[in-house]
ZANURO-173052 format. One line per 10 residues: number of its first residue (from 0); for each residue x, y, z negated of N, C-alpha, C. Coordinates in steps of 0.1 Angstrom, whole numbers, plus 2048, in hexadecimal, padded with zeros to 3 digits. Each point is the difference from the previous one (the first is absolute). Layout:
NUM = X:Y:Z:X:Y:Z:X:Y:Z  ...
This chain:
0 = B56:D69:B2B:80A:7F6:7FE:808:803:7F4  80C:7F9:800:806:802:7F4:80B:805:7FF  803:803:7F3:810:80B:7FA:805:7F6:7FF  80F:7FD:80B:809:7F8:7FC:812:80A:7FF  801:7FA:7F5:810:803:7FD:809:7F5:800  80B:800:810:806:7F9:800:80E:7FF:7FC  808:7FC:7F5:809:801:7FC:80E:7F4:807  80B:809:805:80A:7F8:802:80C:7FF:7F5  802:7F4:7FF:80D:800:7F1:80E:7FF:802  802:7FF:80E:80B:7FE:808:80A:80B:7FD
10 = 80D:7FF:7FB:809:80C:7FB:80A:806:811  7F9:7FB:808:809:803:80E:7F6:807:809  80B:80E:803:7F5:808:80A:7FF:7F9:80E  807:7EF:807:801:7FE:807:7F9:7F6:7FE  7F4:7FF:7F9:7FF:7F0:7FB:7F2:7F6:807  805:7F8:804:7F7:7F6:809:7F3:7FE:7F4  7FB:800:7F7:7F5:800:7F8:7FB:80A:800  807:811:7FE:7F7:809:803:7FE:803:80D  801:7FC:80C:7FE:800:80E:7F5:7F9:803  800:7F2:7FB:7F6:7F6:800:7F0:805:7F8
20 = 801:808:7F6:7F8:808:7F7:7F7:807:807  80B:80C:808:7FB:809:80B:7F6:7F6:809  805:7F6:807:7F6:7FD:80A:7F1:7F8:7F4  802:801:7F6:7F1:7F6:7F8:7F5:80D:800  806:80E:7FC:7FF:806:7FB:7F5:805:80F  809:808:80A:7F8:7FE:80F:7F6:7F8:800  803:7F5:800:7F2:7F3:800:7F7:80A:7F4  801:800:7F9:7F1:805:7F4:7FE:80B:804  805:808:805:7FD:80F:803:7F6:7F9:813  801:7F6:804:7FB:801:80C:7F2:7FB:7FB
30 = 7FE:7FC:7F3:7F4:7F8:7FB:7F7:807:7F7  809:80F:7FF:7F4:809:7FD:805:805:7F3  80C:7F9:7F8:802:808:7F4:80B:80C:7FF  800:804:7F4:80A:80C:7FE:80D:7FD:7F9  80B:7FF:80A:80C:7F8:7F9:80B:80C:7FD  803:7FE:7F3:80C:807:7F8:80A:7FB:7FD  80A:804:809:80E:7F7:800:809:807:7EF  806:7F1:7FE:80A:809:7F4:80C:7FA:801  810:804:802:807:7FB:7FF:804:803:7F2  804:7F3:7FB:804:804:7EE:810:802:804
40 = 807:7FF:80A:810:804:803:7FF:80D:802  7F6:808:7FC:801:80F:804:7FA:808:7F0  7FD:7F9:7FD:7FE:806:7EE:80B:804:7FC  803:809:7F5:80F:803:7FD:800:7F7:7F5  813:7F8:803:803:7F3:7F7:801:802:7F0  801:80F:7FC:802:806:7F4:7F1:7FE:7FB  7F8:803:807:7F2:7FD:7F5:7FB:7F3:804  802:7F5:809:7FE:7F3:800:808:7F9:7F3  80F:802:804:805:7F8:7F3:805:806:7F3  7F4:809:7FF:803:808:7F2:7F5:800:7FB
50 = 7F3:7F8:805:7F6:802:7FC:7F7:80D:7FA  800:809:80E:7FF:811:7FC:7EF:7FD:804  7F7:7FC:7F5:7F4:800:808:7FC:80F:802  807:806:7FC:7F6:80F:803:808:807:80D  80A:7F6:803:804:80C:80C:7F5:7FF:80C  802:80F:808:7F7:800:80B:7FB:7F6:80A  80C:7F8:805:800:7F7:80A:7FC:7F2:7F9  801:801:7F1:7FA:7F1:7FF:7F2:804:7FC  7FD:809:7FC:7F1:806:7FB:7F8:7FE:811  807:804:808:7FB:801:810:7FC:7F2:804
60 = 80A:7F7:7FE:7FD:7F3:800:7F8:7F8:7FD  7FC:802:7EC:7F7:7FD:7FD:7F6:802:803  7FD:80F:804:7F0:804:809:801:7F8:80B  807:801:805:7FD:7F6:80F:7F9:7EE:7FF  806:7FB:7F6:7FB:7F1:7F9:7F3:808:7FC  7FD:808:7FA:7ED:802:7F5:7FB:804:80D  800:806:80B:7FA:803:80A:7FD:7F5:808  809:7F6:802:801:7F6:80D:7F4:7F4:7F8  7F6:7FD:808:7FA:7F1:7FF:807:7F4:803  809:802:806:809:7F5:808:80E:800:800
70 = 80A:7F8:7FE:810:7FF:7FE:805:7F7:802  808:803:810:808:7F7:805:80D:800:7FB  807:7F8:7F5:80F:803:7FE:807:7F5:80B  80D:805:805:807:7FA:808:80D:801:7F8  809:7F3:802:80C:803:7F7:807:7F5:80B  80F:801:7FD:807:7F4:802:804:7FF:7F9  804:7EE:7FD:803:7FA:7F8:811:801:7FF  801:7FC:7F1:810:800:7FF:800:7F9:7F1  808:7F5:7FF:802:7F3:7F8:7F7:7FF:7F4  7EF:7FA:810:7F9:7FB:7FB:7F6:809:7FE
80 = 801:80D:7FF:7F7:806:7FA:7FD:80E:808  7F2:80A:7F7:801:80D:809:80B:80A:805  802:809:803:80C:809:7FC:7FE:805:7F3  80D:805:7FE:804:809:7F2:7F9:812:802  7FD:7FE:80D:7FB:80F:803:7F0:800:7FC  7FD:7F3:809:7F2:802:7FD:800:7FF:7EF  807:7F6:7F9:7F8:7FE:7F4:7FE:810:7F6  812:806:801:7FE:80C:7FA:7F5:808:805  7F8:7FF:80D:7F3:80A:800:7F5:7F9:7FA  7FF:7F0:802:7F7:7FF:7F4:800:802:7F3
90 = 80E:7FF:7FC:7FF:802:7F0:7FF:80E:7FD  7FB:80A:806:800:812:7FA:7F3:801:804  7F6:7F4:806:7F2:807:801:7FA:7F9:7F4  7F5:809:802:7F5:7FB:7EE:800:7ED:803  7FD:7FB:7F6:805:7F1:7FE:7EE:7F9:809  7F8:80B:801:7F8:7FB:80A:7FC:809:809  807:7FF:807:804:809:80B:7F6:7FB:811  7FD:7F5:7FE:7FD:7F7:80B:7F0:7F9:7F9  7FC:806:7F7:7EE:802:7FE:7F9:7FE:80C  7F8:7F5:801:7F8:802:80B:801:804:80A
100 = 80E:7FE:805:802:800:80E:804:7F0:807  802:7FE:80E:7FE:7F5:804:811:805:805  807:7F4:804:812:7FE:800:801:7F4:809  80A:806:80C:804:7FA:804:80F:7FF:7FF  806:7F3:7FD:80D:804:800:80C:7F6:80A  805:808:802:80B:7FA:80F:80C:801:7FC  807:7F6:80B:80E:802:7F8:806:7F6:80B  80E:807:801:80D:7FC:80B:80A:7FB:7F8  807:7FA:805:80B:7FA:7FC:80A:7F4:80B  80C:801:7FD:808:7F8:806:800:7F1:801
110 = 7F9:7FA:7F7:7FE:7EF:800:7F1:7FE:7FC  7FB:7F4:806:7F4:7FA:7FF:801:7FB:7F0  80A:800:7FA:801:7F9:7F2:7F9:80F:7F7  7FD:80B:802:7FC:80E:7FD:7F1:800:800  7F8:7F4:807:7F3:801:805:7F9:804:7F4  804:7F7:7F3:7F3:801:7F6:803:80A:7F8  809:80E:800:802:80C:7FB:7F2:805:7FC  7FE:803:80D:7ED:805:800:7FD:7FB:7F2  7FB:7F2:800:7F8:7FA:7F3:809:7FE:7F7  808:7FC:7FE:806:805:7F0:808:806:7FB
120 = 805:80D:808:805:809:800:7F9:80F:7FB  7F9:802:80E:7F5:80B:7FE:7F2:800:7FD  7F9:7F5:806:7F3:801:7FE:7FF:800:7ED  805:7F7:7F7:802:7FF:7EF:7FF:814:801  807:807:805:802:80D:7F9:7F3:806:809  7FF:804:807:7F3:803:80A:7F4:800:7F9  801:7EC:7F9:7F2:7FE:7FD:7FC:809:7EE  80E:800:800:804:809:7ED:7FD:80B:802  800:808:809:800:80E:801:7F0:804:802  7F7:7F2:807:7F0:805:7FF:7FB:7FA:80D
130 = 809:801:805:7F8:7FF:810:7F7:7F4:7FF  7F4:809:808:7F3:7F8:7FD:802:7F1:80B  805:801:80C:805:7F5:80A:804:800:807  80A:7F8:7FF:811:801:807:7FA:7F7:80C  800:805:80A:7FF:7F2:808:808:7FA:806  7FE:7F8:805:80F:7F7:804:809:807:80B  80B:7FB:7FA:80E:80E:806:806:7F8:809  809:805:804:80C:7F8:810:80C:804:7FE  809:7F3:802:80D:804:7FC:803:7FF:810  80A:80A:804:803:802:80F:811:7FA:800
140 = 807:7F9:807:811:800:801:806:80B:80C  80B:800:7F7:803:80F:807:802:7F8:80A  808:7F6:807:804:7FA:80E:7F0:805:808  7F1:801:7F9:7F9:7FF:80A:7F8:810:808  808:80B:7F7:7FC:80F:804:813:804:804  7FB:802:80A:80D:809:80B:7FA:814:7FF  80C:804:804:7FC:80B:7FF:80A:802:80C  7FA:805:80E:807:809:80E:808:809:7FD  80C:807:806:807:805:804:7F6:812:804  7F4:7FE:803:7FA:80A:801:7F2:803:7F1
150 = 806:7F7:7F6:7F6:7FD:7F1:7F6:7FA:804  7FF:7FF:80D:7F0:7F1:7FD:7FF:7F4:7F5  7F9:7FD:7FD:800:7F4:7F7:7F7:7F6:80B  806:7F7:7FF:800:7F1:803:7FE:7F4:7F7  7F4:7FC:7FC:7FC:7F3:7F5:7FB:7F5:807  809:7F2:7FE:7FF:7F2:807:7F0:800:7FF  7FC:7FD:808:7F0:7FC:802:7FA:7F6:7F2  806:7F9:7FD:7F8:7F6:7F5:802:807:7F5  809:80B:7FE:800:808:7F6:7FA:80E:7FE  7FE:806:80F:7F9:80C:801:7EF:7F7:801
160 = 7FE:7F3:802:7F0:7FB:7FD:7FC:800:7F6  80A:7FD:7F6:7FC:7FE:7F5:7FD:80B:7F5  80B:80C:806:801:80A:7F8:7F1:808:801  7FC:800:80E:7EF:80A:809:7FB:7F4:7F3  7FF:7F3:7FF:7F5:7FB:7F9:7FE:803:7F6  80D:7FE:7F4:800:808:7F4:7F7:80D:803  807:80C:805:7FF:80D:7FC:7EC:802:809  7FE:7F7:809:7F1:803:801:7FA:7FB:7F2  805:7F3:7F9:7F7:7FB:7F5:801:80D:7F8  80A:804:801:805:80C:7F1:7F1:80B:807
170 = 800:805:809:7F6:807:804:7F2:7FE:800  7FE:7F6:7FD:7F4:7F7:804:7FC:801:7EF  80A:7F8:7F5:7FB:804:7F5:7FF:80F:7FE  803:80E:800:805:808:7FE:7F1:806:803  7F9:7FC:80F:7F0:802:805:7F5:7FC:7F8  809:7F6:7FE:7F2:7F7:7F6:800:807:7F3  809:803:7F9:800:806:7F0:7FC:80D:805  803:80A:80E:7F7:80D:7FD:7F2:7FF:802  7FE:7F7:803:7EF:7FF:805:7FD:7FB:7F6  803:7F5:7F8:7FC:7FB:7ED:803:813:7FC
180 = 805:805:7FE:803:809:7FA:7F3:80E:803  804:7FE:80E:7F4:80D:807:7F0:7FC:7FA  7FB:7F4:800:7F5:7FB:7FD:7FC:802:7F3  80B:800:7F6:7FD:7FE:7F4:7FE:814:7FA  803:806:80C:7FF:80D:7FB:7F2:807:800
């Protein structure tokens, strides 16, 4: 199966997008691949917005993107667009950083008016960076992921259906390109 690195862009250690992540992330690990969580809120902010490409932790990072076949970025949205977190981790990796890998990208936010973030927000930078195929991403509203009193996560049914359908297609391409890939070796 496949190397997936899933990246959360969310700047909050409490954050309904990286919670939501965790449970996509379970789903692909129950499907057979090898998932590598990254929170970019845990990189130090001194070599994110100082553009230290040689420090450790972004050098670490980078390996993690050239290793992974597969990249789920998750962000929530904020006026209109990805986070400021996520973007500073994209702007410190190599400018094709996302070569032949397959992308899925997700994303929360507070209003339905945030939906088309995904497509002209991120996917324009995603598809600049290399990635061989972005497949079609899901924007989630925070009204529809609850989080318990004991940390369960809870996602409205028409939104946790849609999310399993996305993130199987994301897997399903992800099968199909290693098996193009395994064949051609």
């Amino acid at each position: 199966m496949a190397t997936i690195l899933s990246v959360s862009g969310s700047p909050s250690s409490t954050s309904r997008t990286a919670r939501l992540l965790r449970e996509l992330d379970d789903r692909l690990r129950a499907q057979g691949h090898d998932v590598t969580s990254l929170e970019v809120r845990t990189l130090p902010p001194h070599a994110l917005l100082g553009a230290d490409f040689k420090h450790p932790a972004i050098v670490g990072a980078t390996e993690l993107f050239e290793q992974a076949d597969g990249v789920v970025i998750a962000t929530p949205v904020y006026k209109a667009a990805y986070s400021g977190l996520l973007k500073s981790l994209l702007d410190v990796l190599p400018q094709y950083a996302l070569t032949g890998k397959t992308v899925l990208p997700l994303a929360t936010g507070g209003s339905i008016a945030h939906v088309l973030a995904i497509d002209y927000a991120l996917r324009p930078v995603l598809s600049a960076m290399g990635a061989a195929h972005i497949v079609p991403g899901w924007f989630t509203l925070d009204k529809d992921i609850t989080v318990g009193h004991d940390g369960a996560l809870t996602v409205a049914p028409d939104s946790a259906e849609a999310l399993a359908q996305v993130t199987d297609g994301f897997s399903a391409a992800l099968d199909s390109r290693t098996a193009v890939l395994a064949a051609a070796e």
